[in-house]
N, C-alpha and C positions, 0 to 999 in steps of 0.2 A: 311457884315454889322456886327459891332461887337455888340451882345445882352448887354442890357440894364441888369442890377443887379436886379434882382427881390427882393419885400419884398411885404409881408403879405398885405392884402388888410384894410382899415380901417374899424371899424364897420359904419363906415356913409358913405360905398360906397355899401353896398347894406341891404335889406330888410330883419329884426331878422328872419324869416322864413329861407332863404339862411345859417345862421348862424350852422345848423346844418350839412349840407354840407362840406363846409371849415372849422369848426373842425375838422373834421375827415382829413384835410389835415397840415401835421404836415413841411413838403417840403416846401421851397421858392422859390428855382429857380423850377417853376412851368413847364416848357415845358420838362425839361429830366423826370421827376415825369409822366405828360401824357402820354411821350414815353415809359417806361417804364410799367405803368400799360396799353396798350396799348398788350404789352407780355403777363402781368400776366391772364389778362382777354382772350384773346387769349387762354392760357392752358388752363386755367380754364375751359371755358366752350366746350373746345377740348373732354373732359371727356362723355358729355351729349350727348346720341343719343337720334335720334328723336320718340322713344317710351317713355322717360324720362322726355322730352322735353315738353310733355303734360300733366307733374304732377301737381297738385294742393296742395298744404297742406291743405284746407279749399274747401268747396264746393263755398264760394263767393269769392276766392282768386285767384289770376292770375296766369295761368301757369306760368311752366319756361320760356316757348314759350313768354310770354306774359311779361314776364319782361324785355327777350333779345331786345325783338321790343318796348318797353317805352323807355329802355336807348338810343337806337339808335334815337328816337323822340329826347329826352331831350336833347340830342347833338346836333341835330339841333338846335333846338331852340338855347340852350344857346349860339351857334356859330355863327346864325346868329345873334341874339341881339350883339355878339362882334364885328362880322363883322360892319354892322351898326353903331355902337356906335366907330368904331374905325376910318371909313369913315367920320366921322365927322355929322352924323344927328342922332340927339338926341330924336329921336322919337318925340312924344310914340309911343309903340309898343306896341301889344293886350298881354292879359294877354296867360299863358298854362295852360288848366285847364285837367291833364292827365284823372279823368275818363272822359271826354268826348272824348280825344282822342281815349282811347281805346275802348269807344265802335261803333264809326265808322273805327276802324283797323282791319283787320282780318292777325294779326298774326297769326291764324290757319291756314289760307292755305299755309304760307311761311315753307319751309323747313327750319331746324334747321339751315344745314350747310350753308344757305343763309343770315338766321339772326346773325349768327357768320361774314362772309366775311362783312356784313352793317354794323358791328360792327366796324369789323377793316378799313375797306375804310372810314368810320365816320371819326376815331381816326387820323388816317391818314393825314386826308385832314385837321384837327382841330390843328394839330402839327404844320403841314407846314405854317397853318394863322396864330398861336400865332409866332412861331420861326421866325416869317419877317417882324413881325410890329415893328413901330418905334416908341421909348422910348416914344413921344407924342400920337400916339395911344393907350398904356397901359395905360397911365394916363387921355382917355377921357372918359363919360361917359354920359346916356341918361336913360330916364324913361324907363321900360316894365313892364307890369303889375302894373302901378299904382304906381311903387316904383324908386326910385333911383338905378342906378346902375354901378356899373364901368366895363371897359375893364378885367382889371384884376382879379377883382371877380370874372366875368363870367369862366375866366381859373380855378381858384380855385374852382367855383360851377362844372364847369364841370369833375374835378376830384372825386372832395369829393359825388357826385352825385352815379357815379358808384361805386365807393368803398362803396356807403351804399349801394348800391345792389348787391353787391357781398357778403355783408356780409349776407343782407336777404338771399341768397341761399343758405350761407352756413348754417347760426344758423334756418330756418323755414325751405328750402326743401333739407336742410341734405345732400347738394352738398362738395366735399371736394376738 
């Protein structure tokens, strides 16, 4: 099937909050971009063993641990809201409010190199839904959390997502 030309999401297809997200995504054709970082994120946290893995910068700040296992949440969420909204029902869908996720998760007891592999089987399986929908499901869209949303945004939230937490690890727990 040959992909659809990506471009930039509009600001009235998702929610000013999301807007800091997809800045940080400078790419258009958005599915070599998740593949891609998909690697980076990969090496990156290849670095971190699981004594490392339990750093804190701050006494009320999330592990590393605990960051690995938000983004792999976030990715759900934002891919099933694309899924959804790409299937054609436009919710609504409940809001994600992460502290509440994280304090019913115990990424503590997950091994590091467990929350790396959820990482990439995430990214994965996120690539393969964005690279095989059809030009009309990037362009459908459906409430979550109370706000508007699009298909395509969600691909762009779900990049510019982890690149902002990749860059928390790097600028707050001094990961390189």
């Amino acid at each position: 099937m040959p992909r659809m030309k990506q471009v930039r999401p509009e600001k009235s297809e998702y929610a000013p909050y999301y807007g800091r997200y997809i800045d940080l995504v400078s790419e258009t054709d958005i599915v070599p971009a998740l593949e891609g970082q998909a690697a980076e994120t990969e090496k990156f946290l290849a670095k971190v063993d699981e004594k490392r893995a339990g750093f804190r910068y701050a006494p009320d700040k999330w592990t590393i641990r605990d960051v690995a296992g938000h983004m792999g949440d976030s990715e759900r969420v934002f891919t099933y809201r694309a899924l959804t909204f790409a299937r054609g029902d436009a919710g609504p869908l409940p809001g994600f409010e992460q502290d509440d996720f994280m304090r019913c998760s115990n990424f503590d007891q997950w091994s590091f190199a467990d929350l790396r592999d959820n990482l990439s089987v995430l990214r994965r399986a996120s690539v393969l839904l964005f690279r095989n929908l059809s030009e009309e499901a990037w362009k459908r869209s459906g409430t979550a959390s109370g706000n508007p949303v699009s298909v395509r945004a969600l691909a762009f939230i779900t990049l510019g997502h982890e690149r902002h937490h990749l860059r928390v690890l790097r600028e707050k727990y001094g990961l390189s």
